[in-house]
ZATOR-810761 format. One record per residue: residue in three letters; x, y, z of N, C-alpha, C in turn. Coordinates in steps of 0.1 Angstrom, whole numbers, padded with zeros to 4 digits, always signed. Example, Ala and Ser with C-alpha at 12.3 -4.5 7.8 and 13.67 -1.06 7.14 Angstrom:
2
Ala+0132-0057+0078+0123-0045+0078+0132-0033+0078Ser+0128-0022+0071+0137-0011+0071+0129+0000+0079
//
This chain:
397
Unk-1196-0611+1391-1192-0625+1390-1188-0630+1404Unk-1186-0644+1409-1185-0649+1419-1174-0641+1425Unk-1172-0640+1441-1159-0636+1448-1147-0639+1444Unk-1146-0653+1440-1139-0660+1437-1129-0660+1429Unk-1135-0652+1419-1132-0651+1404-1143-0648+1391Unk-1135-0655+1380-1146-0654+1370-1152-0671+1372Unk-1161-0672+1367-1164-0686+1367-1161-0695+1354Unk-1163-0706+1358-1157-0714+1349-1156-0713+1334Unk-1153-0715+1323-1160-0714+1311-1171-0727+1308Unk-1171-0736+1318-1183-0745+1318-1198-0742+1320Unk-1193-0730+1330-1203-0722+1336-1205-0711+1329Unk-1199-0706+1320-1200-0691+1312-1210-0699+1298Unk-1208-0711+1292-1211-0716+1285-1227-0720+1286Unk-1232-0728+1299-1242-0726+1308-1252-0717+1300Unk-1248-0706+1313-1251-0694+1315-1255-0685+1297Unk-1246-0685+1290-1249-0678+1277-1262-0685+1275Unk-1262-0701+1276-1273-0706+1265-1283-0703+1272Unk-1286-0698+1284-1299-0696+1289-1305-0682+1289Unk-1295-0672+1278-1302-0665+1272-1312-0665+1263Unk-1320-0654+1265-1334-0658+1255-1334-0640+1254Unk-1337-0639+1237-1339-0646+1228-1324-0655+1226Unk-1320-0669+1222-1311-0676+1220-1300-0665+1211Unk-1287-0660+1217-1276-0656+1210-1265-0661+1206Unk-1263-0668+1190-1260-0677+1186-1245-0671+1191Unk-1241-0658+1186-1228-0650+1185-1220-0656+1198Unk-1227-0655+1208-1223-0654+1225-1220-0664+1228Unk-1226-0676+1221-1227-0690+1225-1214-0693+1219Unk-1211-0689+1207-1199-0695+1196-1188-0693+1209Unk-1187-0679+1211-1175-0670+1220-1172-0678+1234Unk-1187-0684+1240-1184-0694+1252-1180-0705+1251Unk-1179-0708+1237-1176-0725+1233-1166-0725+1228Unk-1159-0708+1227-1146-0711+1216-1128-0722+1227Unk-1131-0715+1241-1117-0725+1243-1123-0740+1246Unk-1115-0742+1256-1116-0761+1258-1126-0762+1270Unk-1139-0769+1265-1147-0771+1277-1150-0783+1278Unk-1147-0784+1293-1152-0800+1294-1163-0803+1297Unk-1170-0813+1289-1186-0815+1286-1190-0822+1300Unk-1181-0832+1302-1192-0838+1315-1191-0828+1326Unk-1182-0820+1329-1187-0809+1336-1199-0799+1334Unk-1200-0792+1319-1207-0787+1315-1224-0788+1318Unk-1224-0803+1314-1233-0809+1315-1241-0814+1331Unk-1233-0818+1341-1233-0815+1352-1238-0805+1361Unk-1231-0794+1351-1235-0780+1357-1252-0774+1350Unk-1255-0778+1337-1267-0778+1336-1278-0790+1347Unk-1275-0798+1346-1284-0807+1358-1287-0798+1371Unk-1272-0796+1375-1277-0787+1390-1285-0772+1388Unk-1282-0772+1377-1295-0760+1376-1304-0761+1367Unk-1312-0771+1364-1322-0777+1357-1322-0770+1344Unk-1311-0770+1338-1313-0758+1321-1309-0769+1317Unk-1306-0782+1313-1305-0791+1303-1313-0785+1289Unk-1323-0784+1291-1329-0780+1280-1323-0769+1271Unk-1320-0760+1283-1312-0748+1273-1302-0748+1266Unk-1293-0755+1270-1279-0759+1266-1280-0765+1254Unk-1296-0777+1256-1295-0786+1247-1294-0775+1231Unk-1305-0769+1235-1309-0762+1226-1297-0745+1218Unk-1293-0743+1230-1283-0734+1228-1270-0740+1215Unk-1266-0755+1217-1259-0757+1215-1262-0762+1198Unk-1271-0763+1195-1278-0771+1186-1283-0754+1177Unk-1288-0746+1180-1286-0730+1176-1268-0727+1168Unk-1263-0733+1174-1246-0725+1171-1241-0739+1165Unk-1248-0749+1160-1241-0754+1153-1231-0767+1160Unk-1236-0767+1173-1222-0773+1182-1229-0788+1181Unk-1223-0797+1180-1227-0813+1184-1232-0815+1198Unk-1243-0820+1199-1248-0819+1214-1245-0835+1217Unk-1236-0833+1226-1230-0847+1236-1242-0857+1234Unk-1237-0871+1232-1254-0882+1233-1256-0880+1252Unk-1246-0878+1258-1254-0879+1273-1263-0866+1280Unk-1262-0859+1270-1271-0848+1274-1286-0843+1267Unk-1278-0855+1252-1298-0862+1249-1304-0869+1255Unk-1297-0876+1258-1303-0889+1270-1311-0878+1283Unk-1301-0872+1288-1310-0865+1299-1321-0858+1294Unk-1318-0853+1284-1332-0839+1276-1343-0851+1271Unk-1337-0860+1273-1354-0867+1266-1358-0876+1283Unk-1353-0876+1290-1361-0879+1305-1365-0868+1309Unk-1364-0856+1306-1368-0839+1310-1377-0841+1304Unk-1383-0838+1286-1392-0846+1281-1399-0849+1287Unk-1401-0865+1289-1415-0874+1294-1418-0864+1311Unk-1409-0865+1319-1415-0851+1331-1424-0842+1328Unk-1416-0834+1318-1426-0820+1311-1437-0826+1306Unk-1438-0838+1298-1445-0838+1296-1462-0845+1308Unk-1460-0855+1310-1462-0859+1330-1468-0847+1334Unk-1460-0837+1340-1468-0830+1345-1474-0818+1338Unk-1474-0819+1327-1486-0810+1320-1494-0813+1322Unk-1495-0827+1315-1509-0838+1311-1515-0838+1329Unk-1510-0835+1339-1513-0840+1350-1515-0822+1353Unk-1513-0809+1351-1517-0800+1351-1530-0797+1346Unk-1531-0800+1331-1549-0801+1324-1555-0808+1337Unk-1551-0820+1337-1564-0831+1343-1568-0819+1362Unk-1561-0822+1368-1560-0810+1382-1568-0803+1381Unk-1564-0794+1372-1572-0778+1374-1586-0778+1370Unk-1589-0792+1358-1603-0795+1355-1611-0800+1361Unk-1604-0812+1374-1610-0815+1385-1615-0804+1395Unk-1607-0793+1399-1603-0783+1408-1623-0774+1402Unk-1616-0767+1388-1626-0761+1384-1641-0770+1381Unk-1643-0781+1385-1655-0790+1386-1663-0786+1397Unk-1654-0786+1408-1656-0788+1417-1662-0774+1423Unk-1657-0762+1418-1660-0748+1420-1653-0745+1428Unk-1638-0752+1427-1627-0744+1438-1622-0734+1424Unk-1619-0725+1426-1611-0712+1419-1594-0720+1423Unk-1582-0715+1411-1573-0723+1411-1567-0715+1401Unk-1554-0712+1404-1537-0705+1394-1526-0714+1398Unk-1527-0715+1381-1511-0726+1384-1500-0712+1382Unk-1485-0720+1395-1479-0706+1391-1467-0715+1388Unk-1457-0705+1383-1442-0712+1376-1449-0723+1366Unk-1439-0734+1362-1442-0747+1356-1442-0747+1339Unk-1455-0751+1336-1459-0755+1320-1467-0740+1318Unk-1474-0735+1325-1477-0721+1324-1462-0710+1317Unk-1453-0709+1326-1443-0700+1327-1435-0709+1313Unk-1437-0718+1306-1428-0725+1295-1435-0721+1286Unk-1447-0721+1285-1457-0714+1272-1452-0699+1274Unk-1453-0691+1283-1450-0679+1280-1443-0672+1280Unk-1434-0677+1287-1414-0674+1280-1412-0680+1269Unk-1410-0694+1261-1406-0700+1256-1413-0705+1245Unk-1425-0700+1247-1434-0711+1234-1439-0720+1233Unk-1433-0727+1243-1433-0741+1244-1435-0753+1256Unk-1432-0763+1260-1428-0772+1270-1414-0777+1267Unk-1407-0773+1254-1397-0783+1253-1380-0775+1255Unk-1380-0766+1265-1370-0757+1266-1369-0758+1283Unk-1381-0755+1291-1377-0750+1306-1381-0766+1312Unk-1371-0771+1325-1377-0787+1332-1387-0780+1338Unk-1398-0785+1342-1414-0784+1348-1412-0801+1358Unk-1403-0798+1370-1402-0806+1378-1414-0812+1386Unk-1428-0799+1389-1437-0800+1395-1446-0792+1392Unk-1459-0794+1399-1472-0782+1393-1471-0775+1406Unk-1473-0763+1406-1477-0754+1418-1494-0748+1417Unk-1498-0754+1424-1515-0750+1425-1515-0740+1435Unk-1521-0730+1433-1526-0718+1444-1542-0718+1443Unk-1546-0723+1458-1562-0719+1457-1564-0708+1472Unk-1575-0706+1477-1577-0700+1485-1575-0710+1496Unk-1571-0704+1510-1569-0706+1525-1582-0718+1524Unk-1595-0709+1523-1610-0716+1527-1611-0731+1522Unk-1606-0733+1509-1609-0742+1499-1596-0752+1502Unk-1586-0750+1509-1574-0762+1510-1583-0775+1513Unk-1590-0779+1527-1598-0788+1526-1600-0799+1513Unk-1608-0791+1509-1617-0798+1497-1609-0796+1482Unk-1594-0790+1484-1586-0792+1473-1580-0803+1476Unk-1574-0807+1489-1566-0817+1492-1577-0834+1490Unk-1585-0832+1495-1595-0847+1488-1595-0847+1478Unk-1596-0833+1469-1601-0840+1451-1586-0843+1451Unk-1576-0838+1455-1563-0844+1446-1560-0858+1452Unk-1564-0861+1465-1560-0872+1472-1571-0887+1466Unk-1582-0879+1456-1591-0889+1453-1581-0896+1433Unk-1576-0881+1433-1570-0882+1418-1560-0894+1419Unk-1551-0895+1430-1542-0909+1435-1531-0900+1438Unk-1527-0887+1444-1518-0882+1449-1521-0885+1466Unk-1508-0886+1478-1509-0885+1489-1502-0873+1494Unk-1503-0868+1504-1494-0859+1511-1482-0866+1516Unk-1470-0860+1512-1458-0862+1516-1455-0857+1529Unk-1457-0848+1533-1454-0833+1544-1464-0832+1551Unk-1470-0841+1558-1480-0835+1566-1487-0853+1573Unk-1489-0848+1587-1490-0861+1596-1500-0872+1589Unk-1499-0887+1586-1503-0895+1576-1516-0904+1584Unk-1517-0894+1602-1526-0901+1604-1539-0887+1606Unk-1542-0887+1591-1553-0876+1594-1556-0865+1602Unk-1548-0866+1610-1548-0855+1616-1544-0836+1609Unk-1552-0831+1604-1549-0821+1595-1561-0807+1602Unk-1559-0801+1611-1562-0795+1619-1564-0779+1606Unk-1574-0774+1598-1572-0765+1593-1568-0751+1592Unk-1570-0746+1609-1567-0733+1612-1552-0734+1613Unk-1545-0743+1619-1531-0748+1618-1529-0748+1605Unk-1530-0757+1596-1523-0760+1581-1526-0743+1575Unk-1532-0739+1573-1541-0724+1565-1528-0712+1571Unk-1529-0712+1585-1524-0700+1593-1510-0703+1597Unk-1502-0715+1601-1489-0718+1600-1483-0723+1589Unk-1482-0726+1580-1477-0732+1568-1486-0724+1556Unk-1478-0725+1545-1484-0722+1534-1483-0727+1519Unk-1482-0741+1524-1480-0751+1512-1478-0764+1519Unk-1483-0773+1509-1481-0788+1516-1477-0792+1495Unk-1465-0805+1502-1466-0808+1487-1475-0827+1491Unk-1477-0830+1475-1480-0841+1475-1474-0851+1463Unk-1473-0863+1463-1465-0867+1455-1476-0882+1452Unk-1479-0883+1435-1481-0896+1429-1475-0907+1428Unk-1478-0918+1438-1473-0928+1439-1470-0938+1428Unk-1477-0937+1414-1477-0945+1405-1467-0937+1395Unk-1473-0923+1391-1467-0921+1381-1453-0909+1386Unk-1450-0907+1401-1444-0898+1407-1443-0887+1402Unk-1456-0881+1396-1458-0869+1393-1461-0855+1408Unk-1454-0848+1410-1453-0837+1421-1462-0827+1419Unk-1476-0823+1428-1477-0812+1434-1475-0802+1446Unk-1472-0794+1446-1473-0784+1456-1489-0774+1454Unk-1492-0776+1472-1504-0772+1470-1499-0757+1478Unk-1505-0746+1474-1504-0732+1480-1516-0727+1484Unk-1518-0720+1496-1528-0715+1498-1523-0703+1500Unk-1509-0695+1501-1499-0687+1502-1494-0686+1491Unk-1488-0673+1485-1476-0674+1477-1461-0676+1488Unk-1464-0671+1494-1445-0668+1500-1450-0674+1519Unk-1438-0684+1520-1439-0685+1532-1438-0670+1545Unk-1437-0664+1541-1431-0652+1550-1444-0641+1550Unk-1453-0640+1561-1464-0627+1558-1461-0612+1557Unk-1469-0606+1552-1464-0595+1550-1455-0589+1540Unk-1446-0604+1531-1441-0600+1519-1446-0593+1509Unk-1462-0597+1507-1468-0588+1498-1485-0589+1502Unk-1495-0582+1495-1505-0588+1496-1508-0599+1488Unk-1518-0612+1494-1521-0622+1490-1530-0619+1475Unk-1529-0626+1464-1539-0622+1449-1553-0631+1455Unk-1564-0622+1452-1575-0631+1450-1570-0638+1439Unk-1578-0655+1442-1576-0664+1429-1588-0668+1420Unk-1601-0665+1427-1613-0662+1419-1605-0651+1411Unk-1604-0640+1414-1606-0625+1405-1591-0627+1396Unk-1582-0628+1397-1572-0624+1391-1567-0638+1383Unk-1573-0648+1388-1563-0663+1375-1571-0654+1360Unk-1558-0654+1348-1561-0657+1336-1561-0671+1331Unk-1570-0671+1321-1567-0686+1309-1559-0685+1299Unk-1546-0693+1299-1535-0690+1292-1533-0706+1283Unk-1535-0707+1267-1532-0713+1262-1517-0722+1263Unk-1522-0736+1267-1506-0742+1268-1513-0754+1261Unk-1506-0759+1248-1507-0769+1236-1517-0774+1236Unk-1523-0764+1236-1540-0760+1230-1552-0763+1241Unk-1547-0767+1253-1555-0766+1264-1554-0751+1272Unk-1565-0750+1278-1568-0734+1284-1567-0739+1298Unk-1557-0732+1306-1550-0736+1316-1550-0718+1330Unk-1556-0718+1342-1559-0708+1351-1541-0706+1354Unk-1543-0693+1357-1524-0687+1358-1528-0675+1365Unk-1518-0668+1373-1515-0658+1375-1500-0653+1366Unk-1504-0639+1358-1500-0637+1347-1493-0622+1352Unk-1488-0615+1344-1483-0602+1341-1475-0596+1357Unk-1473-0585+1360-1470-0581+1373-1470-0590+1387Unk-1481-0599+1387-1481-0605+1397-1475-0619+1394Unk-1473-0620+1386-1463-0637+1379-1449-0632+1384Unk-1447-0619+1378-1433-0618+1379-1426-0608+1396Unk-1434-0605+1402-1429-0605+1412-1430-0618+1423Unk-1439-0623+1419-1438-0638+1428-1426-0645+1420Unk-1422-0645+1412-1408-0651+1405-1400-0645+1414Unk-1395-0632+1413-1388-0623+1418-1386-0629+1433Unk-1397-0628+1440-1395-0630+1457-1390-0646+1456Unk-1399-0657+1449-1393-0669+1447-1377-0673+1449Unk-1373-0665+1436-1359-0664+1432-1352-0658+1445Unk-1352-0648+1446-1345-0641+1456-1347-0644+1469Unk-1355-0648+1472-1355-0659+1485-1344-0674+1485Unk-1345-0677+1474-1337-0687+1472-1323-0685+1467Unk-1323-0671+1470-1305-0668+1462-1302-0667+1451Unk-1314-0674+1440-1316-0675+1430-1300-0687+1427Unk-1304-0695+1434-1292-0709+1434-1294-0718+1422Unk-1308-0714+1414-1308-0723+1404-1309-0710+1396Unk-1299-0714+1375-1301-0704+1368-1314-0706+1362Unk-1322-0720+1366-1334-0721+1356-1345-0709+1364Unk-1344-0706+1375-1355-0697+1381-1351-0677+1373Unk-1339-0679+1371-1331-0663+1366-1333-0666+1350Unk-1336-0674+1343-1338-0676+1333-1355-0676+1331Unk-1367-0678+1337-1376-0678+1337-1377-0663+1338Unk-1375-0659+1347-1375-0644+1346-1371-0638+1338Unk-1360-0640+1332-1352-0630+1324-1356-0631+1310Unk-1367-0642+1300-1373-0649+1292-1389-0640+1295Unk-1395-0638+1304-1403-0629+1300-1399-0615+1306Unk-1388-0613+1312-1387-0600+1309-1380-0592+1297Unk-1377-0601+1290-1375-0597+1274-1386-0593+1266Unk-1398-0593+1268-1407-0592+1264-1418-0580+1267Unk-1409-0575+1280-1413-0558+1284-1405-0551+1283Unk-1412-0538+1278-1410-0524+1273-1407-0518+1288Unk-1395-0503+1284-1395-0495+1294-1405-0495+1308Unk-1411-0490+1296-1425-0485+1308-1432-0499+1321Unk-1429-0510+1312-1437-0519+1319-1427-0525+1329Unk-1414-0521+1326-1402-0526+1338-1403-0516+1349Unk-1403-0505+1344-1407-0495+1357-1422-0497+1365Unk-1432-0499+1358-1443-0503+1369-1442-0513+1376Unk-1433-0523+1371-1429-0533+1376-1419-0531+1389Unk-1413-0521+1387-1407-0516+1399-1413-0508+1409Unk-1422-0498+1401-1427-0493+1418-1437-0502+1426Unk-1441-0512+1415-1451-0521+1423-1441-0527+1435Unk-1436-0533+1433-1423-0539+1439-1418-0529+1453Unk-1414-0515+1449-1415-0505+1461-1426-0506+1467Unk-1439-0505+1464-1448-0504+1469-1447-0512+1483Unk-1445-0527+1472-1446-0536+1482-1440-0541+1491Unk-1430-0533+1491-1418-0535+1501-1407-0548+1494Unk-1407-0551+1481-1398-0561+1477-1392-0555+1466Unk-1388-0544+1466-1380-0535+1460-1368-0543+1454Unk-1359-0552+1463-1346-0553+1465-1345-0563+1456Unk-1354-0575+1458-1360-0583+1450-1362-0587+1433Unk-1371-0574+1436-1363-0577+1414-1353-0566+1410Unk-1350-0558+1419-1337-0551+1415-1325-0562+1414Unk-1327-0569+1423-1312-0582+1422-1314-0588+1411Unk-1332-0589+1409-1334-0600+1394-1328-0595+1380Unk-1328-0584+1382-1325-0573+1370-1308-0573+1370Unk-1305-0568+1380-1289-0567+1383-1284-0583+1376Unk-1285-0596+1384-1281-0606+1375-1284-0612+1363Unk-1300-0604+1358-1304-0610+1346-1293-0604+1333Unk-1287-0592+1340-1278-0582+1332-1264-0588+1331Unk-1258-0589+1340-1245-0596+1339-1241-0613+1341Unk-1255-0623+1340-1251-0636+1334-1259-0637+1319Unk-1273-0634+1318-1278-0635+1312-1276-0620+1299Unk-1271-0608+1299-1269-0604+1291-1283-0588+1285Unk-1293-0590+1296-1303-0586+1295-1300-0571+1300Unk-1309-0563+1289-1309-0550+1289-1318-0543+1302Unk-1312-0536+1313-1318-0530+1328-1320-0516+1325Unk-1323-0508+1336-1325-0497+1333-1311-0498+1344Unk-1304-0485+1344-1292-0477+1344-1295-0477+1364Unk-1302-0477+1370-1304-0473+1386-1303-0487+1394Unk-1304-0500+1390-1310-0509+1394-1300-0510+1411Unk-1286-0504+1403-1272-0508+1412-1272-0504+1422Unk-1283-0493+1428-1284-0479+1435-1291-0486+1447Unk-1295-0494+1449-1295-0502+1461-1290-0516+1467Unk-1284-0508+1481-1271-0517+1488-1279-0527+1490Unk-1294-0533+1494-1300-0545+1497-1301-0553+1480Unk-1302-0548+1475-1305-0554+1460-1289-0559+1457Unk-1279-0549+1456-1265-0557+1460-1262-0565+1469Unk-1267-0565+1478-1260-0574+1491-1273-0588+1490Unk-1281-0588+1483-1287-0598+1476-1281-0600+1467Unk-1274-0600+1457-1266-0600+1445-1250-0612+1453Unk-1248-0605+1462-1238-0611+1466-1238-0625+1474Unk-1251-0623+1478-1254-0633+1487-1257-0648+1479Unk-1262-0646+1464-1268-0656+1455-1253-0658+1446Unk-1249-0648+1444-1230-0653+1441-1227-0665+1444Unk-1227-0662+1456-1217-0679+1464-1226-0691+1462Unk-1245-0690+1462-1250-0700+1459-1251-0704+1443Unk-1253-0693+1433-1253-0698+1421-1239-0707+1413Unk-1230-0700+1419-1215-0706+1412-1212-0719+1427Unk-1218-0721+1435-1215-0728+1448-1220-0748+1441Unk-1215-0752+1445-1217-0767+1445-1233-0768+1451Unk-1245-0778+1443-1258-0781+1449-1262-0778+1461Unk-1273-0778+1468-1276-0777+1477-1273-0788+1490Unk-1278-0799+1480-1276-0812+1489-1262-0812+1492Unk-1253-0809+1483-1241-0809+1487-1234-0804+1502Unk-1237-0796+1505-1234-0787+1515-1249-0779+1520Unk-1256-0788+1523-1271-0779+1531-1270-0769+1542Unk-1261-0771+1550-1256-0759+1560-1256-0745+1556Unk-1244-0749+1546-1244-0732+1537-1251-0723+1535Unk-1261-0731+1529-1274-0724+1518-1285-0722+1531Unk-1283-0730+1542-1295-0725+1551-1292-0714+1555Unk-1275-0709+1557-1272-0696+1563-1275-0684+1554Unk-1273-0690+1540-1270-0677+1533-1284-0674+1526Unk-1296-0685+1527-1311-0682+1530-1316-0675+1537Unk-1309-0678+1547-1316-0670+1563-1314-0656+1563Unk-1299-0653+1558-1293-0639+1553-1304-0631+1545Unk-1306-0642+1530-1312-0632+1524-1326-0629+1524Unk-1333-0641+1537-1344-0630+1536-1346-0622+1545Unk-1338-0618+1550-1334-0605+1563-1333-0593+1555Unk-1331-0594+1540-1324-0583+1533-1335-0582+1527Unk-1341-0590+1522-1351-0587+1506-1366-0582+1509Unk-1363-0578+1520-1379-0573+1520-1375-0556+1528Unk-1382-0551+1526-1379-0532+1532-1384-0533+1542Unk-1396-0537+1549-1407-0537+1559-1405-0546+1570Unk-1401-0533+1585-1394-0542+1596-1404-0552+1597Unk-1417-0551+1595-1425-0557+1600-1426-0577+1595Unk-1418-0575+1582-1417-0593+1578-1405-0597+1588Unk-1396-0590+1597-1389-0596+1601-1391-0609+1612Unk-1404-0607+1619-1412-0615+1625-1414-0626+1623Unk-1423-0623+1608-1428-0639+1605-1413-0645+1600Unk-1402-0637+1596-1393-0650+1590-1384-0656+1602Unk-1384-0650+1617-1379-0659+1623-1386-0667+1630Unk-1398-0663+1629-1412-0671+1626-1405-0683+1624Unk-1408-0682+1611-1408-0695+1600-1393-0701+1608Unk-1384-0695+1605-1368-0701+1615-1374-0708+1624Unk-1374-0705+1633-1375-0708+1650-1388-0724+1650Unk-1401-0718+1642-1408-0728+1645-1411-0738+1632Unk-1411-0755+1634-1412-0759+1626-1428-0768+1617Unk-1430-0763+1606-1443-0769+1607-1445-0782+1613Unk-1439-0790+1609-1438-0803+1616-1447-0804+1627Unk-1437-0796+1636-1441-0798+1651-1457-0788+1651Unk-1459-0778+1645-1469-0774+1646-1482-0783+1643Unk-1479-0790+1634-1489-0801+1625-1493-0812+1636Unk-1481-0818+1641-1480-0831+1648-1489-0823+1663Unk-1488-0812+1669-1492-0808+1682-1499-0798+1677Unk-1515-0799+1671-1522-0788+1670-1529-0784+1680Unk-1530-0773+1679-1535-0761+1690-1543-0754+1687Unk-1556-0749+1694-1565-0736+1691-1557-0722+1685Unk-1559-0717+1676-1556-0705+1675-1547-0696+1685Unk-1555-0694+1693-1553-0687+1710-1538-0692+1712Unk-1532-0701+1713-1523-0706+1716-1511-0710+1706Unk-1516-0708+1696-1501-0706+1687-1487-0701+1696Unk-1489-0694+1699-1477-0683+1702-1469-0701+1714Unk-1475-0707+1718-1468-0718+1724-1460-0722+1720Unk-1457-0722+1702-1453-0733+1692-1438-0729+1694Unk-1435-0718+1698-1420-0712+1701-1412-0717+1711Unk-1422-0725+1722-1415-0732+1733-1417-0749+1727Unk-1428-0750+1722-1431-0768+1720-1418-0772+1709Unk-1417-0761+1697-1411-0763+1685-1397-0768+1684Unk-1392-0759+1692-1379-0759+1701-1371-0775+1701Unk-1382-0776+1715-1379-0788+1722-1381-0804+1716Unk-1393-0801+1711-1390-0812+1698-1383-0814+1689Unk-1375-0805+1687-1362-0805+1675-1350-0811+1683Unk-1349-0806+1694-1339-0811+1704-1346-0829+1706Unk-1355-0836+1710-1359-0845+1711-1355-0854+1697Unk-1354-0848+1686-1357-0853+1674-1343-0861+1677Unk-1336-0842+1680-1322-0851+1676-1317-0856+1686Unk-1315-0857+1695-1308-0871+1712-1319-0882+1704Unk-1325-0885+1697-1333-0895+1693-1323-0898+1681Unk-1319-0891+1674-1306-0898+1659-1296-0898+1663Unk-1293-0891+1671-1275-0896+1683-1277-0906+1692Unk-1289-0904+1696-1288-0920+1701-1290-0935+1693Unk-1299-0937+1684-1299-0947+1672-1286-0947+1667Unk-1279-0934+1663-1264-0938+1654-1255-0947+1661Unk-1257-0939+1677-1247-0946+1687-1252-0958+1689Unk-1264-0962+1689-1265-0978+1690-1264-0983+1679Unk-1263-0980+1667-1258-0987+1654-1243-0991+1650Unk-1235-0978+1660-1225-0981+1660-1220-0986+1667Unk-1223-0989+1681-1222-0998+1689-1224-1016+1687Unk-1236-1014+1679-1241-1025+1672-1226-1036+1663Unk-1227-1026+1651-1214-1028+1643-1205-1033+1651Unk-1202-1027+1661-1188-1031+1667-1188-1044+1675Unk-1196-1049+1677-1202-1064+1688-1207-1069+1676Unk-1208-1071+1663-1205-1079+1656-1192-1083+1653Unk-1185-1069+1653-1170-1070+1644-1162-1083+1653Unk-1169-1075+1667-1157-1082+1674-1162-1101+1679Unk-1174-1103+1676-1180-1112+1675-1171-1125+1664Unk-1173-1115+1655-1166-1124+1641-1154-1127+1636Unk-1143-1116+1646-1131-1121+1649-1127-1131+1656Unk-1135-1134+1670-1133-1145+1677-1130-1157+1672
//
């Protein structure tokens, strides 16, 4: 449990209902003293489980607050949004003869849950190949999505976008439905090897449409590195996981682990295991505890899971990011690209493309543009507030 303490019973309350299979017993026992609901409720928003709660609570019999219907039916029309906007994609995608896995999302809701009407599906994550970004980014940009992240005057240089970045998102101006495009799973190289997405997407029935996925072992360690990259700061990412890992046997949690050794991200689902056990209630195997990086990942997502939002305090969470992915990988060799990824910013890479040959520049250009950025917003503030004050004193006169 957090440093801190135990956590709230607002938070223990949470947390139970995002067990799966739903345990009605556990739920009663979290709801038995005094919880206050707009906290409660709160605390599901910041970690996108509204749906759980809703549902947890409605399981045990409890009256579910009207303000957390209200939310669960705007979660609703999203879920539903970007399914409908998941079919239409991948059918364009596969028209076209780009190969294409959707990962996390309305995929990962059908096969933890059954459903769409339990996990939020804030966005689609498309994975196609490096070669194919090109001609994935026009068919979606023809569908009526624009790029959000990436220079607006055409300028999209592809050995740059492919080989420094490994995702661009894009966002629908009409119906504000969100893609993330991947040509990468993990910003950081060397985390694992990349999946062919010709050879390895399955078709996985989601409400009766046949939908391309990356499924079994490789679903769940990209959860795993996902999660654990992020401290696992939201419980809906430890609850996706922890929802199909109810669904494996011994044997398949241990392949699941030496795959994971293999790959050097050992630490990774051992933390997913270690807190799917003590928030979520999920049965581990007996060794998980037996590594200090898998702990000191453990500890590290403590302060972010029970911690106030991101936006709240963004400093925080960039330190205690930057921590953990120093820890979650075994192989000196990712230490590179992640202060890689630190040090240089796509941005600047995007906005000043370069030949190949010359990447290694982006360490001195990246830099100095971030410093430019900012004497450019300390200077605007200072003239805004300078501004203000030659009015004030204007109007007193």
């Amino acid at each position: 449990m957090p440093a801190g303490g135990m956590p709230s019973p607002e938070m223990r309350l949470v947390a139970t209902c995002c067990r799966w299979p739903t345990n009605v017993d556990a739920i009663h026992a979290a709801a038995s003293g005094a919880i206050d609901w707009r906290y409660a409720i709160r605390l599901s928003r910041r970690h996108r489980v509204v749906g759980f709660l809703r549902r947890g609570l409605i399981a045990a019999g409890i009256a579910v607050p009207p303000r957390l219907d209200e939310i669960y039916r705007h979660m609703m029309r999203r879920n539903l949004l970007q399914y409908g906007e998941a079919v239409r994609l991948t059918a364009k995608l596969a028209e076209a003869g780009i190969p294409v896995a959707l990962l996390k999302g309305v995929v990962v809701a059908e096969l933890a849950y059954g459903g769409q009407d339990v996990k939020a599906t804030v966005d689609n994550d498309l994975l196609v190949a490096p070669r194919n970004v090109p001609a994935a980014l026009a068919i979606l940009e023809r569908a009526g999505y624009r790029v959000i992240d990436l220079p607006s005057d055409g300028r999209r240089p592809v050995a740059a976008l492919t080989d420094l970045v490994y995702e661009c998102q894009l966002i629908h101006p009409v119906s504000g439905a969100i893609v993330d495009l991947h040509w990468r799973l993990h910003p950081y190289r060397q985390v694992l090897g990349e999946p062919d997405v010709a050879a390895e997407a399955r078709m996985v029935t989601v409400e009766g449409k046949q939908l391309p996925a990356l499924t079994g072992e490789t679903m769940m360690l990209y959860l795993a590195i996902h999660g654990a990259r992020h401290s696992w700061s939201r419980l809906k990412w430890l609850a996706d996981f922890n929802a199909l890992l109810s669904g494996m046997d011994d044997g398949e949690v241990a392949a699941l682990r030496t795959l994971a050794r293999r790959g050097g991200v050992a630490p990774c689902v051992d933390s997913a295991l270690i807190q799917c056990k003590r928030l979520l209630g999920a049965r581990v195997p007996a060794d998980v505890h037996r590594s200090p990086r898998a702990r000191a990942l453990v500890r590290l997502s403590d302060a972010l899971i029970f911690g106030p939002d991101v936006d709240v305090v963004p400093g925080r969470y960039a330190r205690r990011w930057l921590l953990t992915t120093m820890v979650m990988n075994t192989r000196l060799s990712t230490a590179g690209s992640i202060l890689w990824h630190v040090w240089v910013s796509p941005i600047d890479t995007l906005a000043v493309p370069l030949p190949r040959p010359f990447h290694p520049l982006y360490v001195v250009i990246s830099p100095v543009r971030r410093t430019s950025r900012i004497v450019r917003r300390l200077a605007a503030r200072g003239f805004a507030r300078a501004r203000s004050r030659l009015m004030r004193a204007t109007q007193e006169k």
